[in-house]
C-alpha positions as CSV (number, residue, x, y, z in Angstrom):
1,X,-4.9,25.6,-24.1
2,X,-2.7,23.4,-26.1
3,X,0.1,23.0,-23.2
4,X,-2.8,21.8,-21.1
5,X,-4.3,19.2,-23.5
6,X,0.0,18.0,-24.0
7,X,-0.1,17.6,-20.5
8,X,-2.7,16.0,-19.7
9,X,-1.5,13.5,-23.1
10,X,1.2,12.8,-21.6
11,X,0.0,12.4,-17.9
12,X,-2.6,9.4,-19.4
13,X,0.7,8.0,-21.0
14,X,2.9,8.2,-17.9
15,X,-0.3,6.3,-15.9
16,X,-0.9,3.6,-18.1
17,X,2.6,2.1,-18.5
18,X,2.7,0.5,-15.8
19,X,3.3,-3.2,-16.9
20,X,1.2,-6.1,-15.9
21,X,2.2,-8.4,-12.8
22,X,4.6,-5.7,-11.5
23,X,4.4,-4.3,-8.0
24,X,2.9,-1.2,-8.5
25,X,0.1,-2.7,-10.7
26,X,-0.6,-5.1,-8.2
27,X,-1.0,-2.5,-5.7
28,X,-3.3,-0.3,-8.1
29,X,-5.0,-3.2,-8.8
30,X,-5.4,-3.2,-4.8
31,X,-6.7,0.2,-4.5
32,X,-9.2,-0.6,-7.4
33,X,-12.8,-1.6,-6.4
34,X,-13.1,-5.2,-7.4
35,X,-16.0,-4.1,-9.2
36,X,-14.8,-1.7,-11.5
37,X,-12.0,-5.1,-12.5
38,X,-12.3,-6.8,-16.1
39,X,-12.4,-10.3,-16.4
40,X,-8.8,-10.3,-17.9
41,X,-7.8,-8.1,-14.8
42,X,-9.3,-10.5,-12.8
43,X,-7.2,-13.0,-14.3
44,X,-3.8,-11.6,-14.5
45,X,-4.4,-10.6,-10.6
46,X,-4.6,-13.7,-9.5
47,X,-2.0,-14.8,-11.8
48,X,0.5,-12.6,-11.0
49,X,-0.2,-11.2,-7.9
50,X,-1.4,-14.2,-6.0
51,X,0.1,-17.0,-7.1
C-alpha cells in the first residue's frame, strides 16, 4: 500500500512541473475546458501562449 501512495506522490510531482508559458503547458492549457481556467491561468495563457 505504501509503493502505491509513493507512486501516485510522485506521479502528482512529475504532472505538475511543467513550467508556465512552455509548450506543453500551453497545450494542456489547450486540452483544458476554459471553464475549469483561473483567472491567473487565464492570464498567463494569453500572455505566453498568444502573444
Amino acid at each position: 500500500m505504501k509503493k502505491i501512495a509513493f507512486i501516485l506522490v510522485m506521479a502528482l510531482q512529475i504532472a505538475a512541473c511543467t513550467e508556465v508559458g512552455s509548450d506543453e503547458w500551453c497545450s494542456d492549457m489547450d486540452t483544458k475546458a476554459k471553464g475549469d481556467w483561473t483567472a491567473n491561468e487565464a492570464k498567463d495563457y494569453a500572455k505566453h501562449c498568444i502573444f
